[in-house]
SERO-4910 file (N, C-alpha, C, O; in steps of 0.05 Angstrom, whole numbers):
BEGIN
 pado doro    nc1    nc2    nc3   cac1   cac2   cac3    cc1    cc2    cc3    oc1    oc2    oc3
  Unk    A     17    -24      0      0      0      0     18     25      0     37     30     15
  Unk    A     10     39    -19     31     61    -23     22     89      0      0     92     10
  Unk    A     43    107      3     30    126     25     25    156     14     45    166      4
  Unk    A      7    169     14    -15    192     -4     -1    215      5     10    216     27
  Unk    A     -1    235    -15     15    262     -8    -15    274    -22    -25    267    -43
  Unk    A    -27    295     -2    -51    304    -14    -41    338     -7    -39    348     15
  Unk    A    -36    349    -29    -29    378    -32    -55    412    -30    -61    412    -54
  Unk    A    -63    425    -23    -72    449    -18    -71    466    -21    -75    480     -2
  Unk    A    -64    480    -50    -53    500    -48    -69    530    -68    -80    529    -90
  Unk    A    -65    552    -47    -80    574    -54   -103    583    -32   -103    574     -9
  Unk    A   -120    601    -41   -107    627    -59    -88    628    -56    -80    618    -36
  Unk    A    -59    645    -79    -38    667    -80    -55    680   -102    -75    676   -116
  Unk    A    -23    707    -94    -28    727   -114      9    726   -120     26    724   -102
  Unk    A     11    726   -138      0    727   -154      8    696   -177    -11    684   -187
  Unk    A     36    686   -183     38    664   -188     47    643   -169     66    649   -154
  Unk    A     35    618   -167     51    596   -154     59    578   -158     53    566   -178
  Unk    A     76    568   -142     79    530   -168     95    519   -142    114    529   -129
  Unk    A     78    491   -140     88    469   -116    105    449   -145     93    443   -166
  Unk    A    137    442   -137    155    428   -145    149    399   -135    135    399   -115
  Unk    A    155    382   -141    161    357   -127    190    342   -139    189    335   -163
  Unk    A    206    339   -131    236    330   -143    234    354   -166    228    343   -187
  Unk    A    234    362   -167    243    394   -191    222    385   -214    227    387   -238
  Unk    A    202    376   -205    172    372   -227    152    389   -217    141    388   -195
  Unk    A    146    405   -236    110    418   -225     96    401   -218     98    379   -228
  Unk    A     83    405   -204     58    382   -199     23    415   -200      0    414   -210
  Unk    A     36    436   -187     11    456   -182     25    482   -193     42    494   -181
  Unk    A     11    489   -223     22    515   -230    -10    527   -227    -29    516   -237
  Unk    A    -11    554   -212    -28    573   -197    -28    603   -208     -7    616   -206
  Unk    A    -54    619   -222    -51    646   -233    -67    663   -207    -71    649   -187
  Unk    A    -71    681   -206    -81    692   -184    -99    694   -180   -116    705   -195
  Unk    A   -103    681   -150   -125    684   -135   -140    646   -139   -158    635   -126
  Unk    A   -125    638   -159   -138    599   -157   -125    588   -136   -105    595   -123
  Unk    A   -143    562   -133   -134    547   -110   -133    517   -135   -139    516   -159
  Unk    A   -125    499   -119   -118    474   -129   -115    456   -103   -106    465    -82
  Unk    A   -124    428   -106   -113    412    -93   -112    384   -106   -134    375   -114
  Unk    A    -88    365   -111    -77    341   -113    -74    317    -96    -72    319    -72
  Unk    A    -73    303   -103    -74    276    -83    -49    263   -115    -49    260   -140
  Unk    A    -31    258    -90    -12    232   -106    -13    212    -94    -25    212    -72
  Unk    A      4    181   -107     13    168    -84     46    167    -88     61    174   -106
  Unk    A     48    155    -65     82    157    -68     95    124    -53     86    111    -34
  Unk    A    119    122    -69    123     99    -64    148    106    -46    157    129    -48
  Unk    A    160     84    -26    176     91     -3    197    106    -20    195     98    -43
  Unk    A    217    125    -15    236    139     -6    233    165     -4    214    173      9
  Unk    A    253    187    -16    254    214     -2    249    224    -25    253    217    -48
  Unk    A    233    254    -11    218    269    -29    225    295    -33    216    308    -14
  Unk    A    241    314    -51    235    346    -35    211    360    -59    202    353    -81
  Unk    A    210    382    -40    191    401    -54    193    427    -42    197    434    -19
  Unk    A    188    443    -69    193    474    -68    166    485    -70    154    479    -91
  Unk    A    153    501    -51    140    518    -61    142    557    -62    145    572    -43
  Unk    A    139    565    -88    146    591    -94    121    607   -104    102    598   -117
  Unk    A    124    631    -98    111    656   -106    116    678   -113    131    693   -101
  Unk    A    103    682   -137    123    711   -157     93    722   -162     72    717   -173
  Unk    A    109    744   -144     83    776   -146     92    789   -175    110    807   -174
  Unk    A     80    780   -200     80    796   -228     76    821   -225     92    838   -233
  Unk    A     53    828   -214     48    863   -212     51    876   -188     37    895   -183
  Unk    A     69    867   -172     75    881   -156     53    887   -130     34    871   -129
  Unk    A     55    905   -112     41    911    -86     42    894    -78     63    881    -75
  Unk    A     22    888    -73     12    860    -49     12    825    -60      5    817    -82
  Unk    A     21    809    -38     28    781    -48      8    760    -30      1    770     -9
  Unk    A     -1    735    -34    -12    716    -19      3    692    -19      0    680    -40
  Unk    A     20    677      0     25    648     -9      9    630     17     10    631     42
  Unk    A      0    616      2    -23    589     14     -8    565     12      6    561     -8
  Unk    A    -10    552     27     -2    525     17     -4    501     46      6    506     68
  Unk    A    -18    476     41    -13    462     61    -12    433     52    -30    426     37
  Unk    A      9    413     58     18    386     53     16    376     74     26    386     94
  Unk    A     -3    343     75      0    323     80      5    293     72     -6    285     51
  Unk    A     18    279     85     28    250     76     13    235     91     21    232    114
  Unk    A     -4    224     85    -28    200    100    -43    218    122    -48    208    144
  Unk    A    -49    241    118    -66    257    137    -47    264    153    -58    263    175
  Unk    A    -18    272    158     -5    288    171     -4    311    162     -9    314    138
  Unk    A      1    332    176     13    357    167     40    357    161     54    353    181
  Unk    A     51    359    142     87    365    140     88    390    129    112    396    131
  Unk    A     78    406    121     90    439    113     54    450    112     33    439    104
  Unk    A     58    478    124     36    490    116     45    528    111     61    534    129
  Unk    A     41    546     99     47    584     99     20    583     96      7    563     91
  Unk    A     10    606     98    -11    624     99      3    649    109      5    655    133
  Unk    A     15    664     86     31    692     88     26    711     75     23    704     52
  Unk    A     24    732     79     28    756     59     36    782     64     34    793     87
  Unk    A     44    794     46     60    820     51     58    833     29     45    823     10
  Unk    A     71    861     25     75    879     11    102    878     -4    123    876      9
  Unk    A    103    880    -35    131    893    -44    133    915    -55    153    915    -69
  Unk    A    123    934    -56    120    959    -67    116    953   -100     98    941   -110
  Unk    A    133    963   -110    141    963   -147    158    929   -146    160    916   -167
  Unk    A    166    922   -129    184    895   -137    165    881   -156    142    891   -157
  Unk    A    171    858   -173    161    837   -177    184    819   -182    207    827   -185
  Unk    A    176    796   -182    198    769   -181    194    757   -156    174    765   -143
  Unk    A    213    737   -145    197    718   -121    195    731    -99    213    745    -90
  Unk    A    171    728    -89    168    735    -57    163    721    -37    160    731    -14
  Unk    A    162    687    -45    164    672    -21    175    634    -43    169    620    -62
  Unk    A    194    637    -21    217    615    -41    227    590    -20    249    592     -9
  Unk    A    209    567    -14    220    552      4    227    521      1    209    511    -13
  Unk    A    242    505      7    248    480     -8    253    465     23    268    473     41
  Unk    A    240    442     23    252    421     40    242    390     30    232    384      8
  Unk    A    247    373     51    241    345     44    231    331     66    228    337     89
  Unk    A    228    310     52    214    280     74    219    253     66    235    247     48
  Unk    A    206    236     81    219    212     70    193    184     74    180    180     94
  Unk    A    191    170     54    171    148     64    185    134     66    205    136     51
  Unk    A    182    108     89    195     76     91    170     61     97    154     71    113
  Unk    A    165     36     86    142     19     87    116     33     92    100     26    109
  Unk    A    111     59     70     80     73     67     85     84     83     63     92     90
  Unk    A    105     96    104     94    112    126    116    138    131    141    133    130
  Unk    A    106    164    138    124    180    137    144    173    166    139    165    189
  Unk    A    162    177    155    177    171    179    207    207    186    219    212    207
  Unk    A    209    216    167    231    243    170    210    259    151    197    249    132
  Unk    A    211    290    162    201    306    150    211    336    165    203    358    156
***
């Protein structure tokens, strides 16, 4: 039995995109939400999730991951960049399954 990575993510503003091993899995325009269900077979996983404010001012990053109904990462952030645009929230880590079950995260 393999162990489920069920993904959450959104609202942002303005672009988002959840990575899995350097693969999109959730590309996000502003203000959508999305959610995925994978499964995953035992070993280690990372994932990046990022947000790029295109027009500037104000930004949203959402996002919450679980592996078999755990929580392993959740943001609900936002802030201001004035005139910036380009990334405003850039974060990468990992986890790990052994026999279906999270065991490092």
């Amino acid at each position: 039995m393999p162990a489920y990575l069920r993904a959450e993510v959104g609202p942002c503003d303005d672009d988002a995109y959840l990575f899995m091993d350097g693969a999109p899995i959730i590309s996000l325009r502003f203000n959508q939400s999305r959610t995925v269900q994978r499964e995953l077979e035992d070993g280690s996983y990372d994932y990046r999730f990022m947000v790029i404010n295109s027009g500037g001012w104000a930004w949203a990053a959402k996002v919450r991951l679980l592996v078999n109904g755990q929580e392993i990462y959740s943001v609900d952030r936002n802030g201001g960049s004035g005139l910036y645009t380009g990334p405003v929230y850039d974060e990468s880590r990992q986890f790990t399954i052994r026999d279906s079950k999270l065991v490092e995260f």
